[in-house]
C-alpha positions in Angstrom: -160.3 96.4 148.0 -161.0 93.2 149.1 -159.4 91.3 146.2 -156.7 93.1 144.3 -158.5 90.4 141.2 -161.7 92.6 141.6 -161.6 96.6 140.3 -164.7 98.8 141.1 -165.6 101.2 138.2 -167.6 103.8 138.8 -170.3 103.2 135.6 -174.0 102.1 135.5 -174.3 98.5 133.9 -175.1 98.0 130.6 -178.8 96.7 130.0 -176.9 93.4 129.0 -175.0 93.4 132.4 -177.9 94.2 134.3 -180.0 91.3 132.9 -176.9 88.8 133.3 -176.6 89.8 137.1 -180.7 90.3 137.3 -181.6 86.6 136.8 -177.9 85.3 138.2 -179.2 86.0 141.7 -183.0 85.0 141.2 -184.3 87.8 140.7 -186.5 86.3 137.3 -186.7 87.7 134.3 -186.6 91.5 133.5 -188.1 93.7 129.8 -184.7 94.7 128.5 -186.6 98.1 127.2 -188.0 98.6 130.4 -184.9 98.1 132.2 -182.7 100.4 129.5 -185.0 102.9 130.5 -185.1 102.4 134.0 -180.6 102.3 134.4 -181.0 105.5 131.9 -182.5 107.4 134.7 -180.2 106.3 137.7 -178.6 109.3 139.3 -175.1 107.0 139.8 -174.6 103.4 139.4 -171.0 101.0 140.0 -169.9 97.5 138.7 -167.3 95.3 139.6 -165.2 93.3 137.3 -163.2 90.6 137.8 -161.3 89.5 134.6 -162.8 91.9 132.1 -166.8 90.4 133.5 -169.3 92.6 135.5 -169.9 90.0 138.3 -171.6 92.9 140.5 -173.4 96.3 140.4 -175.3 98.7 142.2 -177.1 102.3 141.2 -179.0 104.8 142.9 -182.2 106.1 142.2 -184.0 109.4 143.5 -184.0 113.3 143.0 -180.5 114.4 143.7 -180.9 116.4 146.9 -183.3 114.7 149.6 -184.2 111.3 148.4 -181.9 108.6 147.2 -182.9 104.9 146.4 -180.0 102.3 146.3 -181.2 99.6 143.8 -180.0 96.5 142.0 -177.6 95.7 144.5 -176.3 92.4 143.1 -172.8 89.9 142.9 -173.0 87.0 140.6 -173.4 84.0 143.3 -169.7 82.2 142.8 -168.6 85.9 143.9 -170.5 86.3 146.5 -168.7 86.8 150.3 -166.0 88.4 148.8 -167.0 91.9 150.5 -167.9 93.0 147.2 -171.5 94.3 148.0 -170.2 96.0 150.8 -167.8 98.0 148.3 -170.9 98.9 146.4 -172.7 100.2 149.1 -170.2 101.9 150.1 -169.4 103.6 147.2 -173.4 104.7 146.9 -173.8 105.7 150.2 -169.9 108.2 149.4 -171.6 109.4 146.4 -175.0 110.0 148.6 -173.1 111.9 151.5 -171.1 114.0 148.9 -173.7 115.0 146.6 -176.8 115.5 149.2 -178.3 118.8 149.3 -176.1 120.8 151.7 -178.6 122.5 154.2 -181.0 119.2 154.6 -181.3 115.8 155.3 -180.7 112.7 152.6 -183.6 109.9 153.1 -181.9 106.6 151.9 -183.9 103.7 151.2 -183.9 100.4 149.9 -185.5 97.1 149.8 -183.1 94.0 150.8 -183.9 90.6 149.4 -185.2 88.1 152.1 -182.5 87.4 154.4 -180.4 90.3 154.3 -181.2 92.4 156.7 -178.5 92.4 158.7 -175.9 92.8 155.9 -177.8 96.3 155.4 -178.1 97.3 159.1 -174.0 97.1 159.1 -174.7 100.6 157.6 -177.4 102.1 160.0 -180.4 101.1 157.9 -182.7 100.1 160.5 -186.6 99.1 160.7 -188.3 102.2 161.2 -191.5 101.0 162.3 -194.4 101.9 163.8 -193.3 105.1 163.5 -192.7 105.2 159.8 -193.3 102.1 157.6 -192.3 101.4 154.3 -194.9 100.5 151.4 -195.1 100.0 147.9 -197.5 98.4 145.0 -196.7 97.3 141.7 -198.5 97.9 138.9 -198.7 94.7 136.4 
């Protein structure tokens, strides 16, 4: 670990924790129902705590066996570059390679917030394009 003061448990966040964290790193604000629900249907989800506080988490997302989605991948900003997000990742991407369907291929994706790119690539997630490009909407 990279700080014996931080402990990884392997747990979702609370809807509370996940707010706190949410709109810590910018990310506005977020429907506490909505988001209940949402953390309620995660396949596997981590925090970190550092004196009894969540000040990170990370979940995943997706249908078990081919398709995994790491999301909410977030460390309150006075922990920040402590190498606690890439703890987190690495414990989704374990939990991925251990639980993937056996006989097939896992597709891992993820969106990264503006600028972090390259933290991501660090663990092979690469632009795909023009072969294959990622696209989404949202519905308001």
């Amino acid at each position: 670990m990279a700080n014996k003061q931080y402990e990884i448990i392997k747990r979702l966040p609370t809807v509370q924790e996940h707010k706190a964290l949410w709109e810590a790193v910018g990310w506005g604000s977020i429907h506490i129902e909505m988001s209940g629900q949402s953390i309620a249907g995660s396949l596997y989800g981590v925090v970190v705590e550092h004196e009894g506080e969540v000040v990170g988490m990370g979940r995943i997302v997706g249908d078990g066996a081919m398709y995994f989605y790491i999301q909410d991948v977030a460390i309150a900003p006075e922990h920040q570059k402590n190498g606690l997000g890439k703890l987190i990742v690495k414990q989704l991407l374990d939990y991925i390679k251990e639980r993937r369907h056996e006989n097939g291929l896992a597709f891992v994706g993820l969106f990264a917030s503006h600028g972090n790119d390259a933290f991501y690539e660090q663990f092979g997630f690469k632009d795909h394009s023009p072969g294959m490009t990622g696209m989404f909407t949202v519905f308001e």
